[in-house]
BAMIBA-757512 format. One line per field, with one value per residue: y, z, x of N, C-alpha, C in turn; residue in three letters. Coordinates in pm, 1 decimal. Layout:
N
ny = (Y|...)
nz = (Z|...)
nx = (X|...)
cay = (Y|...)
caz = (Z|...)
cax = (X|...)
cy = (Y|...)
cz = (Z|...)
cx = (X|...)
type = (ala|...)
This chain:
126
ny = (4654.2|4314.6|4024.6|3771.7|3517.3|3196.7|3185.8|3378.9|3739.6|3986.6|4197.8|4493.1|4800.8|5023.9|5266.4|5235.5|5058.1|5258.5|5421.7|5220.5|5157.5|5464.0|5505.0|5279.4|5443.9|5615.2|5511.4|5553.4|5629.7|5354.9|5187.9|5149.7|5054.8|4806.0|4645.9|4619.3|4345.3|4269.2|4191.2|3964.7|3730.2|3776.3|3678.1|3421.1|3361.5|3517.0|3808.8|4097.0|4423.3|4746.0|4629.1|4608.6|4525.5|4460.0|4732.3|4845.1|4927.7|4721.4|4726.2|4532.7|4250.8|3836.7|3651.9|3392.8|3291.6|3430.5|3729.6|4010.9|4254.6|4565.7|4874.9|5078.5|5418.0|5735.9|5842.7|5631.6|5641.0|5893.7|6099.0|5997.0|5750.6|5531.7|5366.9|5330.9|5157.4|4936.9|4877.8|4765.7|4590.0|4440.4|4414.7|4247.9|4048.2|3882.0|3808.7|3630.1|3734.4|3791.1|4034.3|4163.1|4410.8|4659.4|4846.6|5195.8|5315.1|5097.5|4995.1|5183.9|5167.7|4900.1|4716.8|4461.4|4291.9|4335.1|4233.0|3935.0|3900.2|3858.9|3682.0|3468.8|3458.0|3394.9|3122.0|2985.5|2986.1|2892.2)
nz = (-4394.1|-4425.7|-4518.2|-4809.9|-4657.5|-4621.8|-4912.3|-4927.2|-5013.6|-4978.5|-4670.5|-4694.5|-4602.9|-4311.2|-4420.1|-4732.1|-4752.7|-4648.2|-4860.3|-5043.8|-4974.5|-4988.4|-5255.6|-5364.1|-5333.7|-5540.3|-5767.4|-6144.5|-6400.9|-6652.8|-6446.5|-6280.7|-6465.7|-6572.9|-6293.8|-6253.8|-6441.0|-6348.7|-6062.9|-5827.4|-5904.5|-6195.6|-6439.3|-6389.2|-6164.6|-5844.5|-5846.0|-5658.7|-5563.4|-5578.8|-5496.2|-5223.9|-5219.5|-5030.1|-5115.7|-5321.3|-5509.2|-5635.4|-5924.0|-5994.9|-5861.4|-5846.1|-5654.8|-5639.9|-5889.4|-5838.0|-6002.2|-6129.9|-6266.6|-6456.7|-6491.8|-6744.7|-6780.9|-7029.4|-6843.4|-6761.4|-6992.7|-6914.1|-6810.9|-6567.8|-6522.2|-6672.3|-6595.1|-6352.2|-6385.5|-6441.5|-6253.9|-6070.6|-6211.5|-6186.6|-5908.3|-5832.6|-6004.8|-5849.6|-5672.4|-5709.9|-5927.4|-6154.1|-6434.7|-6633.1|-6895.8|-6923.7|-7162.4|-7075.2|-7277.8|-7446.8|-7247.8|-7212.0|-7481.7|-7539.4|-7307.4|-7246.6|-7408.5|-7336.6|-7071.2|-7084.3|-7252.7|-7062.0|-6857.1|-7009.5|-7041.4|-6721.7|-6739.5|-6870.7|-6713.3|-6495.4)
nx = (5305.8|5169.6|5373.3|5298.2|5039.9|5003.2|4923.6|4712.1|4695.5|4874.6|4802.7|4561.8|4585.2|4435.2|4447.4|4423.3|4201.9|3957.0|3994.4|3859.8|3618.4|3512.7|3585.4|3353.4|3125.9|3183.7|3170.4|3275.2|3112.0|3114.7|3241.9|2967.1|2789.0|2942.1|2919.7|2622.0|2624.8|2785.1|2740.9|2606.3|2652.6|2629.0|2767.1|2824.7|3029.0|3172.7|3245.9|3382.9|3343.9|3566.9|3789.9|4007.9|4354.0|4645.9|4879.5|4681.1|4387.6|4158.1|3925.9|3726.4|3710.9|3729.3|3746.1|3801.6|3878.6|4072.4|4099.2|4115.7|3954.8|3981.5|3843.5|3975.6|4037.7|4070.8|4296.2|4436.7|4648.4|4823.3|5073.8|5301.3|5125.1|5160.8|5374.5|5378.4|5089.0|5208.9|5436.2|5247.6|5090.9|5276.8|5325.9|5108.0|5093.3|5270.3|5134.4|4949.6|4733.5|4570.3|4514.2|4244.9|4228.0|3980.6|3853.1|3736.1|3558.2|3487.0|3327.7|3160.7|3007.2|2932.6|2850.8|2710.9|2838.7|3058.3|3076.2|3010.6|3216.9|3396.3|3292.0|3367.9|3629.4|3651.5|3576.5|3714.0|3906.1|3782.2)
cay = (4564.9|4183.7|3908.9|3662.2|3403.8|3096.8|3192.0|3490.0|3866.6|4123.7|4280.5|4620.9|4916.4|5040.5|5395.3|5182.7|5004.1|5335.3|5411.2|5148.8|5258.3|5540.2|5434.4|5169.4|5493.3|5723.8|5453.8|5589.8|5545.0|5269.0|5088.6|5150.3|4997.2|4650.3|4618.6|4594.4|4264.3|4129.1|4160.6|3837.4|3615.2|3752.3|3606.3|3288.3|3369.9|3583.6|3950.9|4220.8|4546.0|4829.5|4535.4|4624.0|4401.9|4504.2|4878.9|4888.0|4914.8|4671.0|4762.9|4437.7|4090.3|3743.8|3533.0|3245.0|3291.7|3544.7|3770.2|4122.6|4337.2|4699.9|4981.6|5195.7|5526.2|5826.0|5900.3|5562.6|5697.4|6010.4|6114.3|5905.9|5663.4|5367.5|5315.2|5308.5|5097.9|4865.2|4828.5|4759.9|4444.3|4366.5|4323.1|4179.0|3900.3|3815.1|3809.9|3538.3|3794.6|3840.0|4135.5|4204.9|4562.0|4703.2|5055.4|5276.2|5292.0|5035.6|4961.1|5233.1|5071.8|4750.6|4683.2|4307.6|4256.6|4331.6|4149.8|3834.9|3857.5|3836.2|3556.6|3356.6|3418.2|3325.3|2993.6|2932.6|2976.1|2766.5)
caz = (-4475.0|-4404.1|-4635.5|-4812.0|-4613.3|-4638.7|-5028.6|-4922.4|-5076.9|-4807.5|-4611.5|-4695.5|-4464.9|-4293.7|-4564.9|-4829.0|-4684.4|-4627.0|-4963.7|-5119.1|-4928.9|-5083.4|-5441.3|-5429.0|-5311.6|-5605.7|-5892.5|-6230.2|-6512.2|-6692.3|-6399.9|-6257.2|-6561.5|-6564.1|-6175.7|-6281.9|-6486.5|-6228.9|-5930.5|-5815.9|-5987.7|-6276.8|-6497.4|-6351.3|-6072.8|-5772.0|-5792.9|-5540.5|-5652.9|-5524.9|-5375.9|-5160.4|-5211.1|-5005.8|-5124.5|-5441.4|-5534.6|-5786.1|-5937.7|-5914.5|-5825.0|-5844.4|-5520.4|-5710.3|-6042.0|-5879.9|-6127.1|-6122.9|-6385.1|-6439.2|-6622.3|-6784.9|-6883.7|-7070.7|-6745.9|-6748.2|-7088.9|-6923.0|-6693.3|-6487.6|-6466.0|-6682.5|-6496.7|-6172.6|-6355.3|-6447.6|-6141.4|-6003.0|-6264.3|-6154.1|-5770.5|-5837.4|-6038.8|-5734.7|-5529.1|-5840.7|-5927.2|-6309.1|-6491.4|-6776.0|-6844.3|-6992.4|-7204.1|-7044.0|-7359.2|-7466.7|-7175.6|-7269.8|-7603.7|-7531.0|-7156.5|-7256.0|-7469.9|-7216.8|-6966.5|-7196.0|-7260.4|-6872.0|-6877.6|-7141.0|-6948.6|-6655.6|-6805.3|-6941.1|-6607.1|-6381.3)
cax = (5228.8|5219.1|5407.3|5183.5|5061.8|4949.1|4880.0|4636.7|4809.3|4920.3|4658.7|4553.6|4590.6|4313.4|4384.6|4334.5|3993.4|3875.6|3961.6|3775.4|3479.5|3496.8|3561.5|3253.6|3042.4|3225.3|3239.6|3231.3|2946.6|3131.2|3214.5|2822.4|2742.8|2971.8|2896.6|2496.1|2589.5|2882.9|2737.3|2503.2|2699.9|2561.5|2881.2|2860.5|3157.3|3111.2|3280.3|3356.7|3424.1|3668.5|3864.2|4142.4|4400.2|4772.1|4876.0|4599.7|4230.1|4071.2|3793.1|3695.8|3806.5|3713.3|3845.6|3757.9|3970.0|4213.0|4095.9|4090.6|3900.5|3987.5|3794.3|4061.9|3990.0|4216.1|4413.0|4586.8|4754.4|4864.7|5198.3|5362.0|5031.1|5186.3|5456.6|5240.0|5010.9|5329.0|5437.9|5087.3|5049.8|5412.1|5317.9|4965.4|5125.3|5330.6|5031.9|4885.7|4653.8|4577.3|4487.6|4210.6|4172.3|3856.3|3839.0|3578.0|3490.3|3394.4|3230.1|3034.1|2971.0|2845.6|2839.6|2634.2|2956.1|3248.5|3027.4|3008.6|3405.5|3466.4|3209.4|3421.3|3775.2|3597.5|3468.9|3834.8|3993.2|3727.9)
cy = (4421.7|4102.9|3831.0|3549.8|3318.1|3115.7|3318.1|3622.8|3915.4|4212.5|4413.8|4696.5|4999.0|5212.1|5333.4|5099.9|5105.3|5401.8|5367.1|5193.0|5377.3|5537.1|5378.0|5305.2|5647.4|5644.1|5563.9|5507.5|5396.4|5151.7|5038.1|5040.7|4815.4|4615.7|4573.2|4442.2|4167.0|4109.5|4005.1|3742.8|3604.9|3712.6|3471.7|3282.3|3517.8|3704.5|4046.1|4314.6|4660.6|4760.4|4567.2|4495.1|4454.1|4635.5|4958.6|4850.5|4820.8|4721.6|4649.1|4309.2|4022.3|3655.4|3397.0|3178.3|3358.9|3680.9|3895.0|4158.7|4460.6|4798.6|5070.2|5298.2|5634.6|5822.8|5763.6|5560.4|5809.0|6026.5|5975.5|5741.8|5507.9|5295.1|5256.5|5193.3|4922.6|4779.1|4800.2|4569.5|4383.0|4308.4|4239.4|4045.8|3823.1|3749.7|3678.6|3587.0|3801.6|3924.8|4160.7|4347.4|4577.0|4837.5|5049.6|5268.0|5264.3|4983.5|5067.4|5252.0|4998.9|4666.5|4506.9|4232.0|4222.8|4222.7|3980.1|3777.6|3792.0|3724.6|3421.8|3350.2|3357.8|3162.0|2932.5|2954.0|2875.8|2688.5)
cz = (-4452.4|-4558.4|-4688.3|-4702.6|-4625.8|-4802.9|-5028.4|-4927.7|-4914.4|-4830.8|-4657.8|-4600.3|-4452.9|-4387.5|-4651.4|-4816.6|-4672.7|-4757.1|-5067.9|-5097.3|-4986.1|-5224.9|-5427.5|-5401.5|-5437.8|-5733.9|-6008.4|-6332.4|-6584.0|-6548.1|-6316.2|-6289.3|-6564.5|-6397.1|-6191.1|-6297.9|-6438.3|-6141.2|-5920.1|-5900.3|-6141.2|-6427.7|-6457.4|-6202.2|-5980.6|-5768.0|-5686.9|-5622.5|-5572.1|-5458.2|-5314.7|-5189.2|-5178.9|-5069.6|-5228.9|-5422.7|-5650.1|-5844.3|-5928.4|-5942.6|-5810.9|-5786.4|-5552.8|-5760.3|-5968.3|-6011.8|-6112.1|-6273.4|-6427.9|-6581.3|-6658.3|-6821.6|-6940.4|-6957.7|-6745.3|-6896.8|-7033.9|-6811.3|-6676.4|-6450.8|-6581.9|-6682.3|-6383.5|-6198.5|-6411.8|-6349.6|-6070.8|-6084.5|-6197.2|-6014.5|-5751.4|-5899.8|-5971.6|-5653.8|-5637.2|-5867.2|-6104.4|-6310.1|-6624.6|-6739.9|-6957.3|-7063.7|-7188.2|-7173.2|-7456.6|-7381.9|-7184.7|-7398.5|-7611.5|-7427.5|-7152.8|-7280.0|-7363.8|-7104.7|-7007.3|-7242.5|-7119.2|-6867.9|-6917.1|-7037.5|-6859.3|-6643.1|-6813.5|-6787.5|-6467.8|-6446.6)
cx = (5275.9|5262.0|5273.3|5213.1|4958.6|4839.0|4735.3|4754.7|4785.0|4807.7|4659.4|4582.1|4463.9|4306.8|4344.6|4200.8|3945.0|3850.0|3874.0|3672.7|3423.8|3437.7|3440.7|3123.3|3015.0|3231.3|3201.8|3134.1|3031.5|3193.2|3066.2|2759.1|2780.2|2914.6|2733.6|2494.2|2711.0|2828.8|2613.9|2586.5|2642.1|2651.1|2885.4|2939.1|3119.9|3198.5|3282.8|3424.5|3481.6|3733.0|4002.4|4232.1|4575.7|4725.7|4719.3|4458.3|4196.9|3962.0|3679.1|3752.3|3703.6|3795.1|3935.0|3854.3|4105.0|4249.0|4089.4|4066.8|3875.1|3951.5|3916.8|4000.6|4106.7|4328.8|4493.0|4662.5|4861.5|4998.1|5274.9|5279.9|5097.3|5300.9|5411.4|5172.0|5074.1|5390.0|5357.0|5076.2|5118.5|5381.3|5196.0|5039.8|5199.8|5266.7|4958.5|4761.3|4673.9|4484.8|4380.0|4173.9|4070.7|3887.4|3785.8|3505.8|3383.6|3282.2|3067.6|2919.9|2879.9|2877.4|2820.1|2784.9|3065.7|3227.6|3046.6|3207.4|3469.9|3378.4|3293.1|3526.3|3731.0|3599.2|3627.4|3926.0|3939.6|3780.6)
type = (unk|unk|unk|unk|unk|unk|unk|unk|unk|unk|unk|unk|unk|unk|unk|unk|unk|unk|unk|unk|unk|unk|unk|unk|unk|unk|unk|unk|unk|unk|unk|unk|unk|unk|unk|unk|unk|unk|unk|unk|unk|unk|unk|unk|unk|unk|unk|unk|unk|unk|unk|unk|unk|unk|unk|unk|unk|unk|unk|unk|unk|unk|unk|unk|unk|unk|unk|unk|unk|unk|unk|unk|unk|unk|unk|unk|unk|unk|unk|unk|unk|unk|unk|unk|unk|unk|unk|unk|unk|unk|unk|unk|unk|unk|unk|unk|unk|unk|unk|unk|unk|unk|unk|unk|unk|unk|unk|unk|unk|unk|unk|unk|unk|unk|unk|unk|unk|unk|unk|unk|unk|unk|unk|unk|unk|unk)
């Protein structure tokens, strides 16, 4: 895996790119759902979603902001996963990557809503 350079994170590996590929062809219903009212710039700010970024998957990122925006669901309560997802914030914030996480949830709540929150951070970070 390469160092940062020149303020761009360490490259993925072509498993994890194939990964992503995957993921963006396997998302689940609550991220389906926010992807409807990110994609097109429909927040204001331009999203990609299953973003590789070095060893990890985003669900999705904002280039822009540096923003990553991740659906949680039960499993990151369970095992060994919030440690993993610990050390995951830990090397993303190296990379100057910030973190909001979503509950599936709520995303399956009030989709307009969550969309509308990421909107606002957004707004507060341009």
């Amino acid at each position: 895996m390469r160092s940062m350079v020149e303020g761009y994170p360490t490259l993925p590996s072509p498993t994890t790119r194939a990964r992503a590929r995957q993921l963006r062809r396997e998302m689940s219903l609550p991220e389906v759902l926010l992807w409807r009212l990110l994609r097109n710039k429909g927040v204001g700010f331009r999203f990609r979603r299953q973003h590789p970024v070095g060893p990890y998957i985003l669900d999705f990122y904002c280039p822009e902001l540096r923003l990553a925006v991740e659906v949680d669901g039960i499993g990151h309560d369970m095992g060994d996963r919030p440690e993993r997802d610990k050390a995951r914030r830990a090397w993303l914030a190296e990379q100057w990557i910030d973190i909001v996480s979503v509950p599936a949830a709520e995303v399956l709540r009030d989709v307009a809503a969550v969309a509308d929150a990421i909107r606002r951070i957004c707004l507060e970070r341009g």
